[in-house]
N, C-alpha and C positions, 0 to 999 in steps of 0.2 A: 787696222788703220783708224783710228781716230778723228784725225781732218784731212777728209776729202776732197771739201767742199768749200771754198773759202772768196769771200768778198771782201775786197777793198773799196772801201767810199774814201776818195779824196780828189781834190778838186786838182792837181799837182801833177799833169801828165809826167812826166820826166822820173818824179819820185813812184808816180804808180807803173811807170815800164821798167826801173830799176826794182822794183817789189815783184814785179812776177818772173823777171831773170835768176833773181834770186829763189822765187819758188819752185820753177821752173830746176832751177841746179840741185835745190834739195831733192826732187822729185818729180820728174813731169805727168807723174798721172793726177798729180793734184789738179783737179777742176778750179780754177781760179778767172774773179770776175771782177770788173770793173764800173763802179759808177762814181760819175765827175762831182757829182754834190747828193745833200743828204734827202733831200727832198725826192728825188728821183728813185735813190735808194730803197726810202721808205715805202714809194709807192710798190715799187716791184716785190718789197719783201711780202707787201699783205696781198700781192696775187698770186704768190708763187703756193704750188701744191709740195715741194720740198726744198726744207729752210738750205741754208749754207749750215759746215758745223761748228763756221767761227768764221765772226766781220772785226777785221783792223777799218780802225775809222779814224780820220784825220779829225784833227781837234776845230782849228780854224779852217774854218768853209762857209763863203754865202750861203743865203737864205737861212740855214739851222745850224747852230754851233756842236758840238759833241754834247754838251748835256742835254740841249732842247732834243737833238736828234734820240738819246737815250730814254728820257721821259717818253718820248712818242714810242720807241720801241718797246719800253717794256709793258706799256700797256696796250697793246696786243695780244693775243691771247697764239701758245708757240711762240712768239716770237722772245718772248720775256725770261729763255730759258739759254738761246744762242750765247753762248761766251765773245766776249767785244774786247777787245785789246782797242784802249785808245795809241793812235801812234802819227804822232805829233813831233816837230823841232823844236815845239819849247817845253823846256821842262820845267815850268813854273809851275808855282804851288796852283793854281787856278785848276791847270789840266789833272794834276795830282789829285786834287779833290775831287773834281768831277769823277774822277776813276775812282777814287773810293765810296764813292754814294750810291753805287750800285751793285750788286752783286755778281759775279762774273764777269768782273771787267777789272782788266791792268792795264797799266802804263809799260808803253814800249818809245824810246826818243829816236826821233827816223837818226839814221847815221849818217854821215860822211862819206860810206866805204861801201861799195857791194859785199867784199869779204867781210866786213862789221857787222851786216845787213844780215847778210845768208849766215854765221854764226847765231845771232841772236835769234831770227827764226829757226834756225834748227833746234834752239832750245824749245822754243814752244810747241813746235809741230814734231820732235823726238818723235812718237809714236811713229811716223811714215819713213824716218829715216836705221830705222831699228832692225 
């Protein structure tokens, strides 16, 4: 199994309880965790003694956007290695780039659909459902 261990940061109760129904149906032994903004996020990843093995992180959120919140993570030391799926409602070039500017990180566009949803993370998280 691959990912285990998986954090979502987004400020978006609604989209982060349809995101773990959805992980939840690929899988329910996936460890899956929630925090409302980035700032929070950050703090708990440099206390934690083990990482998540992949954070979906909403683009737009108070206090730190997805690239501030990026720059801050990868300079961490651990933490600079976590695969980060940005996953955002907008797919503008803005969020695209940001996604490209770092290393282990894709763009994923939230969907519409739970079935939309639980498909497209089945692609990524494959390994757990295999």
């Amino acid at each position: 199994m691959k990912y285990r261990n998986i954090l979502l940061v987004d400020d978006d109760t609604e989209d982060a309880e349809i995101f773990g129904i959805a992980v939840n149906a690929l899988n329910p032994k996936i460890k899956y965790s929630v925090k409302n903004n980035a700032l929070d996020a950050l703090k708990m990843l440099q206390e934690l003694k083990k990482f998540p093995d992949i954070i979906f992180l909403d683009y737009h959120m108070p206090y730190l956007d997805g690239s501030e919140f990026l720059k801050l993570l990868r300079d961490v030391k651990g933490l600079e290695k976590i695969p980060v799926v940005l996953y955002s409602g907008h797919s503008g070039a803005l969020v695209k780039d940001a996604a490209a500017k770092f290393k282990k990180v894709q763009f994923l566009k939230k969907q519409n659909s739970l079935q939309d949803l639980t498909v497209l993370l089945q692609q990524i998280l494959e390994p757990l459902t295999a």
